[in-house]
mmCIF file of the N, C-alpha and C atoms, coordinates in Angstrom:
data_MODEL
# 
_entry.id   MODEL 
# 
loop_
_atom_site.group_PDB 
_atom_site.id 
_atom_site.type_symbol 
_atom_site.label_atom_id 
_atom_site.label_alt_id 
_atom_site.label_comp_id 
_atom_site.label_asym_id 
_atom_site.label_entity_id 
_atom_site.label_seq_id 
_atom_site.pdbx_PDB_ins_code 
_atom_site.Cartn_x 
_atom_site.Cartn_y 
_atom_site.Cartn_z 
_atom_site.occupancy 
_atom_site.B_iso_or_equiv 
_atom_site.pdbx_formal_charge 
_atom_site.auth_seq_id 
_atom_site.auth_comp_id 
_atom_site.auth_asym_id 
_atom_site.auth_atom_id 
_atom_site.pdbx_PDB_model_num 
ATOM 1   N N  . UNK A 1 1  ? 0.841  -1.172  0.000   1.00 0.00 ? 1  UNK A N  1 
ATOM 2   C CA . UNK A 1 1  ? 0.000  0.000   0.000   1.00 0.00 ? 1  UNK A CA 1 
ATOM 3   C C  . UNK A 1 1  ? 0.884  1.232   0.000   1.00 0.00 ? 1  UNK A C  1 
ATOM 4   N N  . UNK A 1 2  ? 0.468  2.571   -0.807  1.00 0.00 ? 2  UNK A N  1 
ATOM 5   C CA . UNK A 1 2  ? 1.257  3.728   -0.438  1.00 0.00 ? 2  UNK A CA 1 
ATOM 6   C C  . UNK A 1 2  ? 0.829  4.303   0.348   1.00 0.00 ? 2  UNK A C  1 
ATOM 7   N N  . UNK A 1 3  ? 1.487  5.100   1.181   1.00 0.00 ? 3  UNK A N  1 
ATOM 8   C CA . UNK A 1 3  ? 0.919  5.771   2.073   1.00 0.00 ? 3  UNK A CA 1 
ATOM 9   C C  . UNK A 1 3  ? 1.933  6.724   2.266   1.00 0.00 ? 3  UNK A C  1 
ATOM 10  N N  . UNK A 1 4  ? 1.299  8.000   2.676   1.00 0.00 ? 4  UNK A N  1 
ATOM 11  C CA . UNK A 1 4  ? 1.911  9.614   2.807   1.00 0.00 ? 4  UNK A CA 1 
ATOM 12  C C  . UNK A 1 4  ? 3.205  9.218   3.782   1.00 0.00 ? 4  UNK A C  1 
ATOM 13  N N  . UNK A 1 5  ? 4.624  9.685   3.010   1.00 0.00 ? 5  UNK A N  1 
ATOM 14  C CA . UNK A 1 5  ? 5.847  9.878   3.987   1.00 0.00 ? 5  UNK A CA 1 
ATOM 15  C C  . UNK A 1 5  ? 5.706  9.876   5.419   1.00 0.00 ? 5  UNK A C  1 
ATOM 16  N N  . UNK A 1 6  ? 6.297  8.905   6.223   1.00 0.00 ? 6  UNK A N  1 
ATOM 17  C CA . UNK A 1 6  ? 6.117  9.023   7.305   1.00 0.00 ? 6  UNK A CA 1 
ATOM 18  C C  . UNK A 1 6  ? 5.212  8.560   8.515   1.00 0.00 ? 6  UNK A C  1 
ATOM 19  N N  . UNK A 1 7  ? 3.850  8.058   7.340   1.00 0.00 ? 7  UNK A N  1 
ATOM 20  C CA . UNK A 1 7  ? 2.726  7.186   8.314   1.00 0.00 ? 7  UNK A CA 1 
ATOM 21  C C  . UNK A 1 7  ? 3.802  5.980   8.750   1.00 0.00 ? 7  UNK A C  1 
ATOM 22  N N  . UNK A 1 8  ? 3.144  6.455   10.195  1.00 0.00 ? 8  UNK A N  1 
ATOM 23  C CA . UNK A 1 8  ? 3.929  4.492   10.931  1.00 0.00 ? 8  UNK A CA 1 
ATOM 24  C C  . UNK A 1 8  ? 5.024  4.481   10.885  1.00 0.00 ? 8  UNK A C  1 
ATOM 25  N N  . UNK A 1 9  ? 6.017  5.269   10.292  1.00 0.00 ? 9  UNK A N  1 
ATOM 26  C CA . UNK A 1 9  ? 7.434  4.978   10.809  1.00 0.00 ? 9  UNK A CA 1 
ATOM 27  C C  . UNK A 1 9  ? 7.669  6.122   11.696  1.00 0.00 ? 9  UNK A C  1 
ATOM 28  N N  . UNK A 1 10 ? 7.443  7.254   11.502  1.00 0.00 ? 10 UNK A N  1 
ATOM 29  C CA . UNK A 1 10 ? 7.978  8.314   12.096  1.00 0.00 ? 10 UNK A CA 1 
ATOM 30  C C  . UNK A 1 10 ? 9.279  8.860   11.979  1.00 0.00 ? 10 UNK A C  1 
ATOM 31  N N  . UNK A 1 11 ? 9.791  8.993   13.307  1.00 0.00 ? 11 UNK A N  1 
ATOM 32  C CA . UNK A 1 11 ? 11.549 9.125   12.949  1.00 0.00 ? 11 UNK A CA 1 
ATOM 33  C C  . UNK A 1 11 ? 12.151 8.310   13.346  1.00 0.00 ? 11 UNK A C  1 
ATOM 34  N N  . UNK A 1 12 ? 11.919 6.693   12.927  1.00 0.00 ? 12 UNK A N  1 
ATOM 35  C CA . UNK A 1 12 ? 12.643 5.613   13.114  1.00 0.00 ? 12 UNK A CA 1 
ATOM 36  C C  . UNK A 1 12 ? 13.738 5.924   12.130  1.00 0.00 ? 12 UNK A C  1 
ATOM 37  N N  . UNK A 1 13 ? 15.133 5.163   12.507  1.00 0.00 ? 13 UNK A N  1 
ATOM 38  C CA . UNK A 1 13 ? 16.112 5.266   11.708  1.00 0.00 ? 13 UNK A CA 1 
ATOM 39  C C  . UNK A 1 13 ? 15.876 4.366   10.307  1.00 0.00 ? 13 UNK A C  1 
ATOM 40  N N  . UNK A 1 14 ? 16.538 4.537   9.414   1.00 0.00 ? 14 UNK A N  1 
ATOM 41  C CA . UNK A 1 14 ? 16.640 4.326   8.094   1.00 0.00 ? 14 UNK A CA 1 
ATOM 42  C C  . UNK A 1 14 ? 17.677 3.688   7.786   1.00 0.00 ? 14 UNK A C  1 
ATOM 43  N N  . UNK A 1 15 ? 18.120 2.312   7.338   1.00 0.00 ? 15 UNK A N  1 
ATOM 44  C CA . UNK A 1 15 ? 18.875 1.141   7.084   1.00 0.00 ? 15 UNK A CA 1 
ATOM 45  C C  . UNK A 1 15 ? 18.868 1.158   5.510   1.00 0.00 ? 15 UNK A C  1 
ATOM 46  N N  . UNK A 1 16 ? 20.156 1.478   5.334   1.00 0.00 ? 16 UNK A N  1 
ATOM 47  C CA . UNK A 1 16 ? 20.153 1.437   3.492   1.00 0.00 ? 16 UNK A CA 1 
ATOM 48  C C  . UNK A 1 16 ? 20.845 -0.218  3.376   1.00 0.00 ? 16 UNK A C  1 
ATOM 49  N N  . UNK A 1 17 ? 20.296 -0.665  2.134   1.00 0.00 ? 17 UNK A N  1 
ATOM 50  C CA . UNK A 1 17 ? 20.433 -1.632  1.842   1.00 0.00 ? 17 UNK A CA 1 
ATOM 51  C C  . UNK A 1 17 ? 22.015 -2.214  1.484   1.00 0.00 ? 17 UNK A C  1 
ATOM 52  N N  . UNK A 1 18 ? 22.407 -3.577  2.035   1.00 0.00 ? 18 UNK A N  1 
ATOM 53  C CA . UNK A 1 18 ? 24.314 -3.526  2.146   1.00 0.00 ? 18 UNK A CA 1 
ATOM 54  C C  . UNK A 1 18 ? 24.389 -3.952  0.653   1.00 0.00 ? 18 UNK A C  1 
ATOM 55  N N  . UNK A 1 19 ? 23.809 -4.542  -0.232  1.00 0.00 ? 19 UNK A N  1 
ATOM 56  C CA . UNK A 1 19 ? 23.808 -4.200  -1.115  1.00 0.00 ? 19 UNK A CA 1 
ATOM 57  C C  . UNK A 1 19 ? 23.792 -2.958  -2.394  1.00 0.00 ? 19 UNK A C  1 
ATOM 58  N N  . UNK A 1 20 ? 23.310 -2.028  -1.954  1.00 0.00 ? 20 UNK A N  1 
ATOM 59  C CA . UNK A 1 20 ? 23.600 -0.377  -2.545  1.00 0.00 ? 20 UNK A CA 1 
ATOM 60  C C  . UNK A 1 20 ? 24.837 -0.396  -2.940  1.00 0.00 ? 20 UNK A C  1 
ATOM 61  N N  . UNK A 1 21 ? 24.953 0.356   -3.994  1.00 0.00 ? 21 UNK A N  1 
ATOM 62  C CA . UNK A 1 21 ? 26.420 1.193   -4.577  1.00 0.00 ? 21 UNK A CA 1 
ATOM 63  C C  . UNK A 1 21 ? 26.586 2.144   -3.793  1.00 0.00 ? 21 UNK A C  1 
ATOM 64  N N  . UNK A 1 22 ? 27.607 3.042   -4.431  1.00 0.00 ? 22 UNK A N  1 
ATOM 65  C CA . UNK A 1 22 ? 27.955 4.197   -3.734  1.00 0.00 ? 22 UNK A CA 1 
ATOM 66  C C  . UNK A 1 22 ? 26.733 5.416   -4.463  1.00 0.00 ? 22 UNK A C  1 
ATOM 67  N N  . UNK A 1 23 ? 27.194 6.389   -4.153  1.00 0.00 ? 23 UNK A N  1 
ATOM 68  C CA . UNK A 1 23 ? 26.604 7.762   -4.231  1.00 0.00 ? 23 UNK A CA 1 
ATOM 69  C C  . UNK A 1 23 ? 26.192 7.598   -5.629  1.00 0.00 ? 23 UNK A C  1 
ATOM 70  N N  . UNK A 1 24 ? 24.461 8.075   -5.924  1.00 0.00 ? 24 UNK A N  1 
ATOM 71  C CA . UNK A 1 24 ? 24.221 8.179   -7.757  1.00 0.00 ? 24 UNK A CA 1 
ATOM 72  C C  . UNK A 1 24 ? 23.632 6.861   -7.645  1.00 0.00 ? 24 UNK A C  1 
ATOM 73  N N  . UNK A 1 25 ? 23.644 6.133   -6.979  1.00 0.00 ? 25 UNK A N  1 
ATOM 74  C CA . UNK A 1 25 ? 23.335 4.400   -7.852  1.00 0.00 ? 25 UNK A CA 1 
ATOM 75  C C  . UNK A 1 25 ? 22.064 4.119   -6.797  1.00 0.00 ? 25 UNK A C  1 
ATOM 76  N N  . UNK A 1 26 ? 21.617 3.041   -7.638  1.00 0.00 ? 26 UNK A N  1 
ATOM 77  C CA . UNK A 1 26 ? 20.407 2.496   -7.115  1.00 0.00 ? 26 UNK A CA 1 
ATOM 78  C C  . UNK A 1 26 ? 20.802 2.055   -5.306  1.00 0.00 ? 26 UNK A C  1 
ATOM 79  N N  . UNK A 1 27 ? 19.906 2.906   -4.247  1.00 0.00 ? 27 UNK A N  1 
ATOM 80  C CA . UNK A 1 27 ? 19.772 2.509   -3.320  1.00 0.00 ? 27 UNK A CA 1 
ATOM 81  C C  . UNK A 1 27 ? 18.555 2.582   -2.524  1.00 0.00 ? 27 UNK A C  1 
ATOM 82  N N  . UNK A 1 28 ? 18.079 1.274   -2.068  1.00 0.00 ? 28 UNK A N  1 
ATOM 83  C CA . UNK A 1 28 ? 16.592 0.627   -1.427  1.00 0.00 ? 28 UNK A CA 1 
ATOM 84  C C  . UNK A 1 28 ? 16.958 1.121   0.359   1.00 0.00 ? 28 UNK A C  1 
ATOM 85  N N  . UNK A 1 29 ? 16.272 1.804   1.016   1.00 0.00 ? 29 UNK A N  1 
ATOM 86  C CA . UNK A 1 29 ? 16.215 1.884   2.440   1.00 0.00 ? 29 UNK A CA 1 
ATOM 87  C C  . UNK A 1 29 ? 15.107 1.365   3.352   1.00 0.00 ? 29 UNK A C  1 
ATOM 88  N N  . UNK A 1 30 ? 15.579 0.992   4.212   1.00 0.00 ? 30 UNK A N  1 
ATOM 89  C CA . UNK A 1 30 ? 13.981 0.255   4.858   1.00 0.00 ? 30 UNK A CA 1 
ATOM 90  C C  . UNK A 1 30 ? 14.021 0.887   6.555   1.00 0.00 ? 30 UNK A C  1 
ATOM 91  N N  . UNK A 1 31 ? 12.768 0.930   6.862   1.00 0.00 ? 31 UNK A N  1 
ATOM 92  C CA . UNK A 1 31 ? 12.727 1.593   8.323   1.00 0.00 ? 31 UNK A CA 1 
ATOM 93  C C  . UNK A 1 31 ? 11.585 0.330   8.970   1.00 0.00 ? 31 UNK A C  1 
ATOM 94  N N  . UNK A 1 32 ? 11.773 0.269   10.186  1.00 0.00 ? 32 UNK A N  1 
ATOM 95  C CA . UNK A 1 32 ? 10.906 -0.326  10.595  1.00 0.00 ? 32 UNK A CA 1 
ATOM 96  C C  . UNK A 1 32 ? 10.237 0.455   11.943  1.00 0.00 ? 32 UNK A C  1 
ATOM 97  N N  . UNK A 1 33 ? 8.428  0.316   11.378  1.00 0.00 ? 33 UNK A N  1 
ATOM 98  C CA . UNK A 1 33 ? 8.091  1.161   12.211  1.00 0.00 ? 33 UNK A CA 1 
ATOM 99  C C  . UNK A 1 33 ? 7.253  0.682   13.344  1.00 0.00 ? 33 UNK A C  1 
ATOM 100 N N  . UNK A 1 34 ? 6.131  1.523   13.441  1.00 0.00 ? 34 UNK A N  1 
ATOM 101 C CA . UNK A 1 34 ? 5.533  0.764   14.677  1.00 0.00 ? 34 UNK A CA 1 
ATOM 102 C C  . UNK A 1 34 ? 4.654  0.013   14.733  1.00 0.00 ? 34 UNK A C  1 
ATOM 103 N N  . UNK A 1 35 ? 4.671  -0.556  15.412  1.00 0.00 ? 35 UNK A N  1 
ATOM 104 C CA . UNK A 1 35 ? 4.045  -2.063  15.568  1.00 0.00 ? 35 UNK A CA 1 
ATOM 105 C C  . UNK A 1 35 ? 4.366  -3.159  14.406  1.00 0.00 ? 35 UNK A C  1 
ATOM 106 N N  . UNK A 1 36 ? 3.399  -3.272  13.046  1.00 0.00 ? 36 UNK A N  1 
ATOM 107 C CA . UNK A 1 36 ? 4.335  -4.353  12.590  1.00 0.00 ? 36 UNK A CA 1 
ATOM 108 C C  . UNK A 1 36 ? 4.481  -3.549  10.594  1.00 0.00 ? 36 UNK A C  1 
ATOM 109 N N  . UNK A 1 37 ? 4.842  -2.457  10.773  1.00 0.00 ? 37 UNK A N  1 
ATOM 110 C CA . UNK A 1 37 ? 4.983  -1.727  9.232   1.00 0.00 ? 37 UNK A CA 1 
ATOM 111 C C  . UNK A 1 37 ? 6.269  -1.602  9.357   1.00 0.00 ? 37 UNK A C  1 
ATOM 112 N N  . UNK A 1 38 ? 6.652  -1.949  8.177   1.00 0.00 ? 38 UNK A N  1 
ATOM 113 C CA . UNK A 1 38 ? 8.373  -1.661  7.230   1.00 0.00 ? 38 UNK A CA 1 
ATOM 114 C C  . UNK A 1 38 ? 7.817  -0.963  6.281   1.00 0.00 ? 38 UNK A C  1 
ATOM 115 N N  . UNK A 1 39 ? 8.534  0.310   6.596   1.00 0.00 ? 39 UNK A N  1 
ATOM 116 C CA . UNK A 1 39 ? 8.565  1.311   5.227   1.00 0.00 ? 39 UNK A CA 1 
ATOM 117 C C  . UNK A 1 39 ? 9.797  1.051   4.330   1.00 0.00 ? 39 UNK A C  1 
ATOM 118 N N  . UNK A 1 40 ? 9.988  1.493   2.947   1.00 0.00 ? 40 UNK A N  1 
ATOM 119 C CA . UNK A 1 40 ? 10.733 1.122   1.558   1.00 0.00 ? 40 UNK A CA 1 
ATOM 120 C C  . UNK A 1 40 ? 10.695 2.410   1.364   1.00 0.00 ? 40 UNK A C  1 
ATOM 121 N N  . UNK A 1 41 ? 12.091 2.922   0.957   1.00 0.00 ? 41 UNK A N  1 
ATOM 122 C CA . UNK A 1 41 ? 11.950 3.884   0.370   1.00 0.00 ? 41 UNK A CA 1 
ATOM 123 C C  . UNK A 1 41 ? 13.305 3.919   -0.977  1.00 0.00 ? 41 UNK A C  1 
ATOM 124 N N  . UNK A 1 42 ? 13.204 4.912   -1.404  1.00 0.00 ? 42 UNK A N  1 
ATOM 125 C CA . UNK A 1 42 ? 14.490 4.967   -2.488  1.00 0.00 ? 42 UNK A CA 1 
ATOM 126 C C  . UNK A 1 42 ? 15.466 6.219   -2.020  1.00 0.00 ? 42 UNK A C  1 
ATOM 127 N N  . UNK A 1 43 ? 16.965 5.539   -1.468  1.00 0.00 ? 43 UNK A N  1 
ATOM 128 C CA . UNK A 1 43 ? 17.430 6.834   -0.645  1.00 0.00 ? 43 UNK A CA 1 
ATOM 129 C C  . UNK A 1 43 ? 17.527 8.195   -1.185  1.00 0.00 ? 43 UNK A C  1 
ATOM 130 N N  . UNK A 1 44 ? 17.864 8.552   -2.964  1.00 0.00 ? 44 UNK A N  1 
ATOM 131 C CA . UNK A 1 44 ? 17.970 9.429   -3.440  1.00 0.00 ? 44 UNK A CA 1 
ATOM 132 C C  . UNK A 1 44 ? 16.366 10.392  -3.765  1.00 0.00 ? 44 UNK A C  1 
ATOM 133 N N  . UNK A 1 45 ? 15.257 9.876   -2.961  1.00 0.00 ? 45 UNK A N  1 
ATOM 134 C CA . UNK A 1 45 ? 14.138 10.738  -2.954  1.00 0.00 ? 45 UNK A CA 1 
ATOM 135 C C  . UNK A 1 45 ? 13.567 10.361  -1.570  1.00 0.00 ? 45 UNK A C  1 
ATOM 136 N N  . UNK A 1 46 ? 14.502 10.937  -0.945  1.00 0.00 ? 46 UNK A N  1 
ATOM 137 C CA . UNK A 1 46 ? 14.088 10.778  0.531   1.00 0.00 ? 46 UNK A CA 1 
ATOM 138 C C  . UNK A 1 46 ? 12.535 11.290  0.919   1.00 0.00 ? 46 UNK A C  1 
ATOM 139 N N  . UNK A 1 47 ? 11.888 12.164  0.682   1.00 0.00 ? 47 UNK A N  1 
ATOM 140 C CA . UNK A 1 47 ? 10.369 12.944  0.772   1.00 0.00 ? 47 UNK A CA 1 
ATOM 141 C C  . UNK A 1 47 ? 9.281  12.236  0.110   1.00 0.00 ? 47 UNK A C  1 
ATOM 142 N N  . UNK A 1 48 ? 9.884  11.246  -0.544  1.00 0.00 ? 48 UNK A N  1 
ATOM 143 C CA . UNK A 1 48 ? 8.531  10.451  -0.987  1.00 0.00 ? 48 UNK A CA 1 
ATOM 144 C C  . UNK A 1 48 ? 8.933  9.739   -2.257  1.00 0.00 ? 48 UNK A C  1 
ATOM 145 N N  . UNK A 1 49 ? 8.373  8.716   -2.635  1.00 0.00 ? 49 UNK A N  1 
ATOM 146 C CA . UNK A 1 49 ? 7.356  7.991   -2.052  1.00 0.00 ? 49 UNK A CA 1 
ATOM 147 C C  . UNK A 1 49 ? 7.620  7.462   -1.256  1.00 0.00 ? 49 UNK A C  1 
ATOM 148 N N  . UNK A 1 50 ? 7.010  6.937   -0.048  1.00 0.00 ? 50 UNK A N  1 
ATOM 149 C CA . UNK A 1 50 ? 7.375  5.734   1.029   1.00 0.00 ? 50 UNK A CA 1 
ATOM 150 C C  . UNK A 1 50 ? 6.156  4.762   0.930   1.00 0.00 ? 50 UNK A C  1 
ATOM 151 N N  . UNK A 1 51 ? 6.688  3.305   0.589   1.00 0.00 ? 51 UNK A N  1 
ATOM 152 C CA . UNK A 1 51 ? 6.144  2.199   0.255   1.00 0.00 ? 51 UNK A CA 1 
ATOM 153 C C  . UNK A 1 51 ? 5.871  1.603   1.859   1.00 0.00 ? 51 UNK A C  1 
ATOM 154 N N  . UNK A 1 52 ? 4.672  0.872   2.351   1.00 0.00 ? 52 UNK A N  1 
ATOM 155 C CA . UNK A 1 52 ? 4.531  0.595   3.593   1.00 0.00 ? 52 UNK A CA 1 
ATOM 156 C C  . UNK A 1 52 ? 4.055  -0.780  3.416   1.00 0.00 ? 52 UNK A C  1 
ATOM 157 N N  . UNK A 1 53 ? 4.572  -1.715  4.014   1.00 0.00 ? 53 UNK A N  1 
ATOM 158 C CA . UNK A 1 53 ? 3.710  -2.879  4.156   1.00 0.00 ? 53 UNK A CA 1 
ATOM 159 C C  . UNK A 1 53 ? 3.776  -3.881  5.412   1.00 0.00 ? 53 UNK A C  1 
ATOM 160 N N  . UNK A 1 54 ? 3.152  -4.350  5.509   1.00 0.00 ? 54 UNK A N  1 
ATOM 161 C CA . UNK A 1 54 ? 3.003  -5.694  6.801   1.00 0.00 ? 54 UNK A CA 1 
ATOM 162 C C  . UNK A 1 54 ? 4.624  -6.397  7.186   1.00 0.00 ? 54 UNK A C  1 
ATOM 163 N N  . UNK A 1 55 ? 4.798  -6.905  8.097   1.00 0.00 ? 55 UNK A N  1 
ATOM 164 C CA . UNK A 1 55 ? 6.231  -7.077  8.681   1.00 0.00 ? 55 UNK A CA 1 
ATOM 165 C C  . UNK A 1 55 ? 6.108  -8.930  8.411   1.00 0.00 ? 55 UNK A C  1 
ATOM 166 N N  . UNK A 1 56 ? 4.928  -9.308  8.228   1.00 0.00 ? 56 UNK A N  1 
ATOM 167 C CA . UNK A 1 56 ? 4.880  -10.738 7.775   1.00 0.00 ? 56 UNK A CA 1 
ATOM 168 C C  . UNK A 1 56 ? 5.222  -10.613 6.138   1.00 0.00 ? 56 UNK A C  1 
ATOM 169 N N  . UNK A 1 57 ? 4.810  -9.784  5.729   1.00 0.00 ? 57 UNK A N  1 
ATOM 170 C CA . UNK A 1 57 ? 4.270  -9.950  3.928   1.00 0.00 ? 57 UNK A CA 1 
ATOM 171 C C  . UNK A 1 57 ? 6.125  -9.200  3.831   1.00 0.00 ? 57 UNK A C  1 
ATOM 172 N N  . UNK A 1 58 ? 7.077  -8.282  4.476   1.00 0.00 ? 58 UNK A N  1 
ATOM 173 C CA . UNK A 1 58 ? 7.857  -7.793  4.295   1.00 0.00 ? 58 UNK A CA 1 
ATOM 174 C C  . UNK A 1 58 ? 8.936  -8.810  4.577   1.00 0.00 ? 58 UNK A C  1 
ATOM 175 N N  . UNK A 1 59 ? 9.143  -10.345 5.469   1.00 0.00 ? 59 UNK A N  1 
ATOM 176 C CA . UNK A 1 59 ? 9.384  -11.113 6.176   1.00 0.00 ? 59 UNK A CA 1 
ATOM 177 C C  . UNK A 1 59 ? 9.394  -12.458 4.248   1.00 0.00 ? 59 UNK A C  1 
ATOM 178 N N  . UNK A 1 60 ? 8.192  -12.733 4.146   1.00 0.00 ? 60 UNK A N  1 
ATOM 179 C CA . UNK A 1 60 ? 8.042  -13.513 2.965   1.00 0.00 ? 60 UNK A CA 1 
ATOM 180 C C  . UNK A 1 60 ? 8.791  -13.038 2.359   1.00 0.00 ? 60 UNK A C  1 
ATOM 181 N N  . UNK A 1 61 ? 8.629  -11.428 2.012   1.00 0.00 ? 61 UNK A N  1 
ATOM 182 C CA . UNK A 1 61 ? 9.536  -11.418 0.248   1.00 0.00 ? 61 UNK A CA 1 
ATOM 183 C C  . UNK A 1 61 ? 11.229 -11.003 0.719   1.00 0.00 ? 61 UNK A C  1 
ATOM 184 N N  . UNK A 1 62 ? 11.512 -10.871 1.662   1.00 0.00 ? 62 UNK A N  1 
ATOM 185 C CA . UNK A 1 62 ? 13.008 -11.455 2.332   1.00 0.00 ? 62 UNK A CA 1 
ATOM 186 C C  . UNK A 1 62 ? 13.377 -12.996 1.994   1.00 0.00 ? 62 UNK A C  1 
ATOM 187 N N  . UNK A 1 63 ? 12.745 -13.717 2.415   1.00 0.00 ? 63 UNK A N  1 
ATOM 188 C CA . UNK A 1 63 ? 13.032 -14.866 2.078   1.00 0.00 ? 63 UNK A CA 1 
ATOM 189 C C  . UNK A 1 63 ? 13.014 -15.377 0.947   1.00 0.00 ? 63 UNK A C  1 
ATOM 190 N N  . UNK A 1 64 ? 12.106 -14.933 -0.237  1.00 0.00 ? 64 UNK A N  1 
ATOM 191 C CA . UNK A 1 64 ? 11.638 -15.402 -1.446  1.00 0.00 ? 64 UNK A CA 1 
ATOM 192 C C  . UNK A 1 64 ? 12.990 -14.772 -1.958  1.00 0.00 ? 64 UNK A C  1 
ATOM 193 N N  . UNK A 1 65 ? 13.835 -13.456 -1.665  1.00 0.00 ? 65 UNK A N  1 
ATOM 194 C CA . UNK A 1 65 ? 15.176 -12.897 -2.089  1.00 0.00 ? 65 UNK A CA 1 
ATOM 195 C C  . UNK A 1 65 ? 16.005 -13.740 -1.490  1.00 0.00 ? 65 UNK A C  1 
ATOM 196 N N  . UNK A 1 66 ? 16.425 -14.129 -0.837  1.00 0.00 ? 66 UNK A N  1 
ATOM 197 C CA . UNK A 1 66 ? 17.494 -15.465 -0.481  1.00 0.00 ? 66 UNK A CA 1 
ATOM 198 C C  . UNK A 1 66 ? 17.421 -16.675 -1.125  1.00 0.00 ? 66 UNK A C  1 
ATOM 199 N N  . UNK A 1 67 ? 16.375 -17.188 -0.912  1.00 0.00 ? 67 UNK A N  1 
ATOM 200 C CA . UNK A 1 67 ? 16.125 -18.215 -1.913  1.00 0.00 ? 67 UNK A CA 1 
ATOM 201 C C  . UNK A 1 67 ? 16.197 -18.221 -3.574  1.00 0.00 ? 67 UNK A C  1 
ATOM 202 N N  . UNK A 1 68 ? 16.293 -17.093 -4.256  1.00 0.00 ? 68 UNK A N  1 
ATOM 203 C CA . UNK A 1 68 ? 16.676 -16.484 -5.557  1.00 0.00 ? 68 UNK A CA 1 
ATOM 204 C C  . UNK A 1 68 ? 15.290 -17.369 -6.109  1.00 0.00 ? 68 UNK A C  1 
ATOM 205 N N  . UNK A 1 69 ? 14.112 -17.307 -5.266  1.00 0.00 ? 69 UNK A N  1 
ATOM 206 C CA . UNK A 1 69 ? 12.804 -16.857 -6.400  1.00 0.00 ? 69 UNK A CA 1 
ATOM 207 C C  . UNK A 1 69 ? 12.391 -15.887 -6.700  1.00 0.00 ? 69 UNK A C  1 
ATOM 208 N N  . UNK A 1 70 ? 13.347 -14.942 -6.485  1.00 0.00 ? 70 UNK A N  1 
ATOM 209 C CA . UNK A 1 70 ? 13.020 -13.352 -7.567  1.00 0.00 ? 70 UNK A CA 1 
ATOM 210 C C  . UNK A 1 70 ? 13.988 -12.977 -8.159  1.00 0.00 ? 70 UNK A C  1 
ATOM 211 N N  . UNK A 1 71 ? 14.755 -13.817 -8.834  1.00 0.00 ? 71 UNK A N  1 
ATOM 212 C CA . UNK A 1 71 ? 15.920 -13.575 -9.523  1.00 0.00 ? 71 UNK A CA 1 
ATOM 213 C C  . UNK A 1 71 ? 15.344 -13.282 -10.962 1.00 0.00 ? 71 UNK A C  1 
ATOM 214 N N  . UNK A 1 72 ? 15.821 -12.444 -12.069 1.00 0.00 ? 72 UNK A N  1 
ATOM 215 C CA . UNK A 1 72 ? 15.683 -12.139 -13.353 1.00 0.00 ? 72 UNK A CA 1 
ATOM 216 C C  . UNK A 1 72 ? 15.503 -13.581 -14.027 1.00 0.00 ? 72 UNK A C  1 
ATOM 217 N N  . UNK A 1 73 ? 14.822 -13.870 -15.070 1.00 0.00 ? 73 UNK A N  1 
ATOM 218 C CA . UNK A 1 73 ? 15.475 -14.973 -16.178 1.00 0.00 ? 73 UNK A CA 1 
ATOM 219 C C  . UNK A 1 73 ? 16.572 -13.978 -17.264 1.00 0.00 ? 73 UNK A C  1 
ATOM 220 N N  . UNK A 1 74 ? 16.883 -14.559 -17.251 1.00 0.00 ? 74 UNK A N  1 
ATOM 221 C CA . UNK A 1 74 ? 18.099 -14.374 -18.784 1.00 0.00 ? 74 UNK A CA 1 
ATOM 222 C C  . UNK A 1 74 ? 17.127 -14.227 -19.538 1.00 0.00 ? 74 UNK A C  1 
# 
């Protein structure tokens, strides 16, 4: 779901992804907020959008990324 910058996380800190490049390049940040919402954001547009979803449904597609069932096909 989207939801306006800032619902449910507040000023929880912001965890950029250890995967990220350096400065300029694609980088994913995640906050975890209260009770059970993980916000997504993209670090180079910090003000929005912020992507919000469930800490179970955020939990699944962690795992479905380890397991490389969301890997590209060739």
């Amino acid at each position: 779901m989207m939801a306006a910058p800032g619902r449910d996380i507040g000023d929880r800190p912001w965890v950029k992804s250890s995967y990220s490049g350096g400065a300029g390049s694609d980088c994913v940040e995640v906050a975890f907020g209260t009770g059970e919402t993980v916000g997504v954001r993209d670090s180079k547009v910090v003000p929005g959008p912020l992507l919000t979803v469930g800490g179970e449904a955020f939990a699944v597609f962690l795992n479905g990324v380890r397991r490389g069932e969301l890997d590209r096909m060739a």
